[in-house]
N, C-alpha and C positions, 0 to 999 in steps of 0.2 A: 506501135511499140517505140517508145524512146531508144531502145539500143540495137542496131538490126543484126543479120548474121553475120556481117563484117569485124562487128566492134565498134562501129562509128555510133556518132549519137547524131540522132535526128539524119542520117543518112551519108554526113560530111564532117565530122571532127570525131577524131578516135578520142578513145581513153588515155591513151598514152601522150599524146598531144594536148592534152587537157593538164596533164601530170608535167609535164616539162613545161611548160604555162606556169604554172604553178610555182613549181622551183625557181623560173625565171623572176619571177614576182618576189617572193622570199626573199632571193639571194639581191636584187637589188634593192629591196626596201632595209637589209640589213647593212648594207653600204650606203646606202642617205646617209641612217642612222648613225654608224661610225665617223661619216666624214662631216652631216650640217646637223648634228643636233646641237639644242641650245646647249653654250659651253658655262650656264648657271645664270648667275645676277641676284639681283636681291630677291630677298624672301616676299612673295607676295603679298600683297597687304601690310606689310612693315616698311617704316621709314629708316635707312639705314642711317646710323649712329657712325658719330667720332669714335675711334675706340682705341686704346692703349696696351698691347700686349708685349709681356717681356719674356722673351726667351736665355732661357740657360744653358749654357755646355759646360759640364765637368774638365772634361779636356779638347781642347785642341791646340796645334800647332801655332807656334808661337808669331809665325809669318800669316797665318791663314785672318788670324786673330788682328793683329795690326794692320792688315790689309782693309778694316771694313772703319768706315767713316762716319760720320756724324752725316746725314741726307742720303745715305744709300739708301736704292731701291733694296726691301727688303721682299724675297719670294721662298713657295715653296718651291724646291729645285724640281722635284718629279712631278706635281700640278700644276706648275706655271702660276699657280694662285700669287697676287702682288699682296702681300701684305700693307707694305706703306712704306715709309722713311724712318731713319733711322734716326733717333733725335738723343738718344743717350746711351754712352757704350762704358761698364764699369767691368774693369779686368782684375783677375786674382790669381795664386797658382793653381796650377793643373789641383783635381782631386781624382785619387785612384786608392783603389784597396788593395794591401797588401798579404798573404798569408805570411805568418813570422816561422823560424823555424822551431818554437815551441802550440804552433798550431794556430795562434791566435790571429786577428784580421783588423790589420792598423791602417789609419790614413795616413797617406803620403801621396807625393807629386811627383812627375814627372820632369826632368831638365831641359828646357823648349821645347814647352806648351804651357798654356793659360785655362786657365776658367775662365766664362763670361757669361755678365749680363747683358741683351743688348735690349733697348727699348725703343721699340716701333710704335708710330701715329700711323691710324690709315684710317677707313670706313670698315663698315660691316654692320650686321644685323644679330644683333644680342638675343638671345634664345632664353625663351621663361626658363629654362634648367641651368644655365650660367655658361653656355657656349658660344661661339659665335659663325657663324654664316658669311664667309667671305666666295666671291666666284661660284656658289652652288656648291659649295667643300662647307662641312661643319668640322670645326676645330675647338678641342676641349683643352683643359690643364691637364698638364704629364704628357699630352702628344709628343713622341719625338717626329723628329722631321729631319730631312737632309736643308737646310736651309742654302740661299743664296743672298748674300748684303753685297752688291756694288759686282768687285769681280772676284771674292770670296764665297766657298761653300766651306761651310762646316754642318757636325752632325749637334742637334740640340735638342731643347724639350721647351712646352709651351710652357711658360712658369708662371703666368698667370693674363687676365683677359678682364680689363673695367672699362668702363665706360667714361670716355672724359669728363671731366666737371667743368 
């Protein structure tokens, strides 16, 4: 008999020592997992592309905005993903909606704060559907993101993603 009148198997290892075996194994392959798995790279089989994407903010603060440079490192703030550098920065005023007090919903700005466009060069891998593949993160148009340029965070949106010419 494989399991005797003890519980054991084969005479020397119980069921329950096989079970806690078990969990031990689990619970550490689920920790490799969180701390060395690959943190992305490029798309297999694709050569990763020059690529130019410009992010939008409606609003931000007027200091957060002037703070970001022309060659900032530009990142996702909660991915850590690098986008690139920052090679072109076009400011406008804030945009926000307002309700009026006959109901209606007008644009208007805010007093210290900006809109922006900022324009990043970096790498990535361009996707047959018009995305891009940076760090093993796919990032489309209208993403918002909490952004990081230099020693500025602001919140933005992808505003769009070409591929250099």
């Amino acid at each position: 008999m494989i399991i005797d009148s003890k519980g054991k198997l084969f005479g020397k290892i119980s069921i329950i020592d096989i079970l806690i075996l078990a969990v031990i194994i689990a619970g550490t392959a689920g920790v490799w997992h969180m701390f060395f798995r690959s943190s992305g790279g490029a798309v297999i089989g694709r050569t990763p592309d020059t690529i130019v994407i410009k992010f939008y903010g409606e609003e931000a603060p007027d200091y957060a905005v002037d703070a970001v440079q022309i060659g900032d490192l530009a990142r996702d703030f909660d991915r850590g993903t690098s986008f690139g550098n920052v090679t072109d920065i076009v400011t406008g005023e804030s945009v926000t909606y307002v309700k009026t007090a006959d109901g209606k919903v007008v644009q208007s700005s805010t007093p210290n704060y900006s809109s922006f466009y900022f324009t990043v060069e970096g790498t990535g891998t361009l996707n047959d559907v018009g995305t891009v593949t940076i760090g093993g993160y796919e990032y489309a148009v209208g993403r918002t993101l909490t952004l990081r340029f230099g020693k500025a965070v602001v919140q933005g949106r992808i505003y769009s993603i070409d591929k250099k010419e």
